[in-house]
C-alpha positions in Angstrom: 3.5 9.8 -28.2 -0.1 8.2 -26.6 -0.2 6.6 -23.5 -2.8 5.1 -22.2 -2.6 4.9 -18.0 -5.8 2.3 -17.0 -5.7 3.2 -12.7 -8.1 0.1 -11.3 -10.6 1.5 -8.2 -12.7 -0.5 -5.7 -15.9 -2.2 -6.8 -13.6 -2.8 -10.4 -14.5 0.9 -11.6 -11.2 1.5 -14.1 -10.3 5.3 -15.0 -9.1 5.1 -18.4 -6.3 8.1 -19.1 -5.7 9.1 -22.7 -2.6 11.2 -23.0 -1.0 12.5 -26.2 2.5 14.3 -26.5 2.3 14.5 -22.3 -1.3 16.3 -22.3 -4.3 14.5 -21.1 -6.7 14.0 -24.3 -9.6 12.4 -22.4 -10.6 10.9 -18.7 -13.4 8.4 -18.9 -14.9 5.8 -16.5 -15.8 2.0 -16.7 -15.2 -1.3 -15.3 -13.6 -4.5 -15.9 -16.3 -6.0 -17.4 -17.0 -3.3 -19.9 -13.7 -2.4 -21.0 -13.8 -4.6 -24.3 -16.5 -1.7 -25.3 -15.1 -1.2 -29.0 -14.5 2.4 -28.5 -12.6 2.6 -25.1 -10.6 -0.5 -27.2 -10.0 1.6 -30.1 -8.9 4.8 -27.7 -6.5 2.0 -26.2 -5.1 -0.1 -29.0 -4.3 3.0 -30.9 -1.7 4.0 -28.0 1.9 3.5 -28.0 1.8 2.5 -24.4 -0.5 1.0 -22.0 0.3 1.1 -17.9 -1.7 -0.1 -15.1 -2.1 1.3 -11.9 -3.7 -1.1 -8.8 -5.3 1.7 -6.6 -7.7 -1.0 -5.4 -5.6 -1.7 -1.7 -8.3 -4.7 -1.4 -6.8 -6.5 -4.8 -3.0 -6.1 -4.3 -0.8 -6.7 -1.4 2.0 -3.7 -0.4 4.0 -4.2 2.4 8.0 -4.0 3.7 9.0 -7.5 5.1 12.3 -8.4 7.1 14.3 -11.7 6.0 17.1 -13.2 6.4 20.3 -12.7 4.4 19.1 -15.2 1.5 20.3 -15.9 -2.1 18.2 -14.4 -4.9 16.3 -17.7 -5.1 15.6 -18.6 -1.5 14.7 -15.2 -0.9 12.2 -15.3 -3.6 9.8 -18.6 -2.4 10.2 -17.2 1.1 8.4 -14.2 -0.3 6.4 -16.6 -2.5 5.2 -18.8 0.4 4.2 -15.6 2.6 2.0 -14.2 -0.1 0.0 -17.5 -0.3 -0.3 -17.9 3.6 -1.5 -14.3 3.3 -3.8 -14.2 0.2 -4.4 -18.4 0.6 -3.5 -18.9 -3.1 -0.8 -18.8 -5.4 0.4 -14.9 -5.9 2.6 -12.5 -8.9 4.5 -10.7 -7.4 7.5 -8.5 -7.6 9.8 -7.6 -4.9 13.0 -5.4 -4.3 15.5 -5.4 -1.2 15.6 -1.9 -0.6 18.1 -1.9 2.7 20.0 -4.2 5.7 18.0 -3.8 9.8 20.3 -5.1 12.4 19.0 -5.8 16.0 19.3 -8.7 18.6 18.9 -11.3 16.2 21.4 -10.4 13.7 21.4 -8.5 10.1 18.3 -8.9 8.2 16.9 -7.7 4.8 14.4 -5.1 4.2 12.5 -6.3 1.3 9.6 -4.0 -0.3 7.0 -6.7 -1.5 3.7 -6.2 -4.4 1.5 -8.9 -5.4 -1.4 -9.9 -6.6 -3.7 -13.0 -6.5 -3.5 -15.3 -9.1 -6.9 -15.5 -10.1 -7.3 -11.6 -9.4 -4.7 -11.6 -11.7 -6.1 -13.4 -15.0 -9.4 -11.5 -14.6 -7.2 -8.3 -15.1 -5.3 -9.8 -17.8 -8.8 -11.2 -19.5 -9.9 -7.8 -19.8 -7.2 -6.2 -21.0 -6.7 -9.4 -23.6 -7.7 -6.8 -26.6 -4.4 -4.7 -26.2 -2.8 -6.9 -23.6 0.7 -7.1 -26.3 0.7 -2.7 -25.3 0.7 -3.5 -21.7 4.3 -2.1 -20.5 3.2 -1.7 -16.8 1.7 -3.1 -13.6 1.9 -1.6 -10.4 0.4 -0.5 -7.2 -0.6 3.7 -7.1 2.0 4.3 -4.5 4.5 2.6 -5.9 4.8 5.3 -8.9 6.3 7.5 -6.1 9.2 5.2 -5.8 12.3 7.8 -5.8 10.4 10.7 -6.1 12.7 12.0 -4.0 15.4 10.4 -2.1 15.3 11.9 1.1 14.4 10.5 4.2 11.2 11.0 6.2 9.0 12.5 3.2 5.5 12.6 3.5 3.0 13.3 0.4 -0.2 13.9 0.6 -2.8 14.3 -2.3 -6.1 16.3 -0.9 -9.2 15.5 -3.8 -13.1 17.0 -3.1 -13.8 13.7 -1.5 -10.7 11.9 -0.2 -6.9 12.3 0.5 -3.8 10.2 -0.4 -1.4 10.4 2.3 1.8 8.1 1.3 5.4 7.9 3.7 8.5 7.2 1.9 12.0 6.9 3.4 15.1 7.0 1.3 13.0 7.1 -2.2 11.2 3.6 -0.9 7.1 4.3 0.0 6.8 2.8 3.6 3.2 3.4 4.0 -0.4 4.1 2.0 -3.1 5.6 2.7 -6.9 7.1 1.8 -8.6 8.8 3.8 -12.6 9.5 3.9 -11.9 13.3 4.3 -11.8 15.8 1.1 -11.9 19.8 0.4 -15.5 19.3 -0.3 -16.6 17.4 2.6 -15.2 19.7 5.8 -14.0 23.2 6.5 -10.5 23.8 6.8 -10.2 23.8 10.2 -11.5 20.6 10.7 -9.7 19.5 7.4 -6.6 20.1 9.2 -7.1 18.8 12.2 -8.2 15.5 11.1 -5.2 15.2 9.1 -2.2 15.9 11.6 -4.1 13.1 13.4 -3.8 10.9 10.7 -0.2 11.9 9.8 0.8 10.8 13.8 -1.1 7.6 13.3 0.8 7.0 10.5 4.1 8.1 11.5 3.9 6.1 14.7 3.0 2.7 12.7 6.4 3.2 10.6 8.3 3.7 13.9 6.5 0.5 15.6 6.9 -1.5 12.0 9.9 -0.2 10.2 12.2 2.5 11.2 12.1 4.0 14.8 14.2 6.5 14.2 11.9 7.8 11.4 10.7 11.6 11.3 8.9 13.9 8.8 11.5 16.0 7.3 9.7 17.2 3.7 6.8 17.5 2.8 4.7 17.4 -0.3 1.5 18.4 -1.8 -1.0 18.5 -4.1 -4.3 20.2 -3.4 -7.0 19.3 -6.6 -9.2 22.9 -5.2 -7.0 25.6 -5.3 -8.8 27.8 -2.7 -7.9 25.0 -0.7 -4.0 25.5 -0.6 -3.3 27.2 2.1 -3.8 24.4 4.8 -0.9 23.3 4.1 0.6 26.8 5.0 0.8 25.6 8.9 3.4 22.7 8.3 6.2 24.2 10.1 8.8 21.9 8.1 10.4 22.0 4.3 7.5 21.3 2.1 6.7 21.7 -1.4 3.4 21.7 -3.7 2.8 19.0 -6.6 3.1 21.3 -10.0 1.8 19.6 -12.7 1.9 21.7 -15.7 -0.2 19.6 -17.5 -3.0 18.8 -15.1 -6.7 18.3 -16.6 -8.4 16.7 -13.2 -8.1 13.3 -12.2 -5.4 11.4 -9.6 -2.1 12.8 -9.7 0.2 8.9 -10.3 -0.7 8.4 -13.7 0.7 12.4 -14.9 3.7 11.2 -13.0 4.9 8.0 -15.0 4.9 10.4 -17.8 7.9 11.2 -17.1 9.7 7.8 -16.2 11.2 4.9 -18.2 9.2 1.8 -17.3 11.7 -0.5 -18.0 13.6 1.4 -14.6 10.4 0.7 -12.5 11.1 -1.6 -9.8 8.4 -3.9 -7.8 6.7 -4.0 -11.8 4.1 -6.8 -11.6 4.0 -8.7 -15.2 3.6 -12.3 -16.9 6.9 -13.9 -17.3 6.8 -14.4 -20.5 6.5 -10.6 -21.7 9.4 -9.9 -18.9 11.4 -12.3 -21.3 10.0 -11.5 -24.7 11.3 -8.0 -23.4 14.8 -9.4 -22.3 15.7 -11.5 -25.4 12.5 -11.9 -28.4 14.4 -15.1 -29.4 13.0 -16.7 -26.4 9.3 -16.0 -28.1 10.5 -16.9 -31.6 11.9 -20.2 -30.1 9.1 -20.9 -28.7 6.6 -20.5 -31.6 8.8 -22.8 -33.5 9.0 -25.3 -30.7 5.2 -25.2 -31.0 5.0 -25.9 -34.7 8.1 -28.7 -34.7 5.7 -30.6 -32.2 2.9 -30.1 -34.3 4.7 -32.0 -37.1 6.1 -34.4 -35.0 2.9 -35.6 -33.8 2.3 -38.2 -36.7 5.6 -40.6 -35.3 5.9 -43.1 -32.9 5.3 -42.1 -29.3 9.0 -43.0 -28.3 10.2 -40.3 -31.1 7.4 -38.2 -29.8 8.9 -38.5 -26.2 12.3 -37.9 -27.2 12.0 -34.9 -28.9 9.4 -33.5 -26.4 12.2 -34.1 -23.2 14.9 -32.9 -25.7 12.1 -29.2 -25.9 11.6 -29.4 -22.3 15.4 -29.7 -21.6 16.5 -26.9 -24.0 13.6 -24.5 -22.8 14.7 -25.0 -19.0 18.3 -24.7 -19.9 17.5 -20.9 -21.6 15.3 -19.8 -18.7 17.9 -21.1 -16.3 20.4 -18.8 -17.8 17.9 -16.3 -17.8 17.3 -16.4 -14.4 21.2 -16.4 -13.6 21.2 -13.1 -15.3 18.5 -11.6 -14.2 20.0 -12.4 -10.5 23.4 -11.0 -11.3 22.1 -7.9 -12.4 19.4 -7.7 -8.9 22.8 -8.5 -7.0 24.6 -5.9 -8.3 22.1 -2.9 -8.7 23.5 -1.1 -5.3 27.2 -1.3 -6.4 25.7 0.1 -10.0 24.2 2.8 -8.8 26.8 4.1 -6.6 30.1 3.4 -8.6 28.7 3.5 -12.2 31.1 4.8 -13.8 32.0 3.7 -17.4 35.1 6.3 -18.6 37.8 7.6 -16.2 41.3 8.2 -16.5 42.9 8.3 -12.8 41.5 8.8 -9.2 43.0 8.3 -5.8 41.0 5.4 -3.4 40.3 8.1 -1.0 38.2 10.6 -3.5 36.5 7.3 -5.1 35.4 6.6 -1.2 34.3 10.6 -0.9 31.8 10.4 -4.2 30.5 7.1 -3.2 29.5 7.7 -0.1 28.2 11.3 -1.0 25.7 10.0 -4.2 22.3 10.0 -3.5 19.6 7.4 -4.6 18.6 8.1 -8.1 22.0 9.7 -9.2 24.7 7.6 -11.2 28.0 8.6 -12.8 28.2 8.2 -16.2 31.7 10.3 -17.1 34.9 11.1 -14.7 38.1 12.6 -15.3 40.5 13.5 -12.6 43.8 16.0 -13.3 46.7 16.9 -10.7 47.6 20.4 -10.7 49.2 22.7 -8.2 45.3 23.0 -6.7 45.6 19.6 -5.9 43.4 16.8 -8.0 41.5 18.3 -9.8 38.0 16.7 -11.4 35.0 16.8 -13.8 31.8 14.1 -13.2 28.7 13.9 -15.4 26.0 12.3 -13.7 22.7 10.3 -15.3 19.4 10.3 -13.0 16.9 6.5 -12.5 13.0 7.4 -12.5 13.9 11.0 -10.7 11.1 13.7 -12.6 12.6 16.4 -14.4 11.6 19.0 -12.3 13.5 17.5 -9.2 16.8 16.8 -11.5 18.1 20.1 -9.9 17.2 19.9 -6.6 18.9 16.5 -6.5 21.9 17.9 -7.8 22.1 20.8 -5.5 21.8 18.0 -2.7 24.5 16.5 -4.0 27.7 19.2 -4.3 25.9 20.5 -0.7 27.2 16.5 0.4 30.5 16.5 -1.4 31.1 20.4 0.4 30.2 18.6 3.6 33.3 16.1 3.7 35.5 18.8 4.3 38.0 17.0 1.6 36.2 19.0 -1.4 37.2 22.4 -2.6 35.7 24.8 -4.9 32.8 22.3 -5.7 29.9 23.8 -8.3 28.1 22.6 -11.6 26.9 23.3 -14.7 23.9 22.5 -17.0 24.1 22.2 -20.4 21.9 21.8 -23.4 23.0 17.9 -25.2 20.8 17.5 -28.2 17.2 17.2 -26.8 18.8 16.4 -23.5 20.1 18.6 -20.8 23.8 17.5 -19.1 24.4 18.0 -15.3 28.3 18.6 -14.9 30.0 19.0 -11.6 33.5 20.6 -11.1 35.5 21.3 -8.3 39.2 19.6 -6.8 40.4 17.8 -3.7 43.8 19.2 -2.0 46.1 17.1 -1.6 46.4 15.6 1.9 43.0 15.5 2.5 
């Protein structure tokens, strides 16, 4: 398959990525203006899929805000009306509540918030108009890190000849980015080094001020573009881990990453309406395209017929996005409970082991398949479990993290899993039992 992965720089400079079957085909570099040149537009259109990545931190707006518990749609012009005081016109955005903060003043949302101008954002979409239909994706370049991995306190840090990304997540949610002036090509190591463990406390102490005070570095990972330039890293006296991408033919390190993703399970995904609901329900589009030409005809009558029909097109067009919308906030309502319960065939468990594997499932993991037995070991059970945006190389990991949780209750026995080939797929099984009177 061919994806194209457009990542917009300062000063409107766009890196166009060509990848075909996951392997990069071709890196070029224009702008904005240019981009309608009939080749790169040929490259483009030919593709199957088209994201965009906002690495410009001048032309989007990233941040973790604290709200009030609000409904879906109060929460969403609060965040509306703090993007215009802050970009002093009308904004898209996208926005997902990624946790509860309780202090002096009560129990608050945490609220992970992207945006863009609106203007910014028609020049973007005026540029891409020659394959705008292919455009799948729209996001800030940290935000492609979203549930890399789940853990808390990660820091990642991409070192290039001439700068380095330094980005801070905390529970799979990116709390903080980052470039810095300072590159493998620009200073010895030494001094490479040193300037960024300063940077790394800087940063570290803004989350604890802004976000999280109890927040500390726990993993750490890396990706080093000069090879020879590796074992900097070597002095981190903490888990860390390099970036390994197979595939890697020079350029940033986000777009070889949504290779391996479903957008449609990106959050904070920064689109036009209208393609978020030609993508829900292509009636709506249809509808709408036959609305147009009714109107056309209609045209000819009186202006009283004219108006009647035209409030009778308003009415049933605000009726269908209303239910839309109603959907679309039952589903953000219930994504926690989903990804923590989600299980769709089981034949009997106890409250108390339900409580156990909800509480032990990390972010990024869902059940998809439970059975339970009673035998003289005590309840006996087999789980299959379905991963959201995690990489394939960190399936495992995630996994491992997982049975090492259950093992820690102290109410599961004889815990282990299995991987197993399922068509083109691979299936993560997990076995073990619960004694009874646990």
């Amino acid at each position: 398959m061919k994806i194209s992965v457009l990542v917009i720089k300062p000063d409107n400079v766009v890196d166009v990525y060509i990848f075909l079957n996951g392997s990069l085909e071709s890196l070029s570099s224009t702008n904005l203006v240019e981009l309608n040149n009939q080749k790169i537009v040929e490259e483009i259109s030919s593709s199957k899929r088209v994201y965009v990545l906002l690495d410009d931190q001048e032309f989007y707006y990233q941040n973790i805000l604290q709200f009030p518990l609000l409904k879906g749609g109060e929460l969403k012009k609060s965040i509306s009306y703090e993007l215009i005081s802050y970009f002093e016109e009308k904004a898209r955005f996208s926005f997902d509540t990624i946790g509860l903060r309780e202090d002096e003043s009560g129990v608050s949302s945490l609220v992970q918030v992207v945006g863009i101008k609106e203007s910014s954002f028609q020049k973007m979409v005026d540029s891409f108009r020659s394959f705008s239909d292919l455009i799948e994706l729209v996001l800030p370049y940290p935000i492609a890190y979203t549930n890399f991995d789940p853990s808390q306190g990660v820091l990642i840090v991409e070192t290039y000849e001439d700068k380095t990304k330094l980005i801070l997540t905390h529970s799979g949610s990116v709390y903080l980015y980052r470039i810095l002036p300072i590159g493998s090509s620009k200073t010895s190591k030494d001094e490479y080094l040193d300037r960024l463990m300063g940077e790394i406390e800087r940063s570290t102490y803004y989350v604890k001020q802004n976000f999280d005070r109890s927040f500390e570095i726990r993993k750490l990972f890396y990706f080093v573009e000069d090879k020879s330039f590796q074992d900097v890293f070597d002095s981190f006296r903490l888990f860390k881990e390099p970036i390994n991408l197979e595939n890697y033919r020079g350029g940033l390190v986000a777009p070889y990453l949504l290779l391996d993703v479903d957008p449609k399970k990106i959050p904070l995904n920064i689109l036009p309406p209208i393609v978020t609901y030609r993508e829900i329900s292509p009636y709506i589009f249809l509808f709408l395209l036959f609305a147009f030409f009714i109107q056309t005809a209609l045209f000819g009558f009186s202006a009283y017929r004219l108006k009647r029909y035209s409030t009778q097109l308003r009415t049933a067009i605000e009726n269908t996005r209303w239910k839309l919308q109603s959907e679309l906030e039952y589903v953000k309502k219930n994504k926690m409970w989903l990804l923590t319960s989600g299980i769709t065939n089981y034949q009997y468990a106890p409250d108390e082991f339900l409580k156990i594997l909800s509480m032990s499932l990390l972010r990024g993991i869902r059940v998809s398949y439970l059975k339970t037995m009673r035998s003289s070991k005590g309840l006996e059970f087999t789980l299959e479990v379905e991963f959201e945006n995690v990489p394939n190389f960190k399936r495992e990991d995630l996994i491992r993290e997982f049975v090492a949780k259950l093992k820690a209750t102290g109410n599961i026995d004889a815990v282990n899993y299995g991987v197993y080939k399922k068509g083109n797929e691979l299936s993560y099984k997990i076995y073990g039992f619960m004694k009874e009177g646990k």
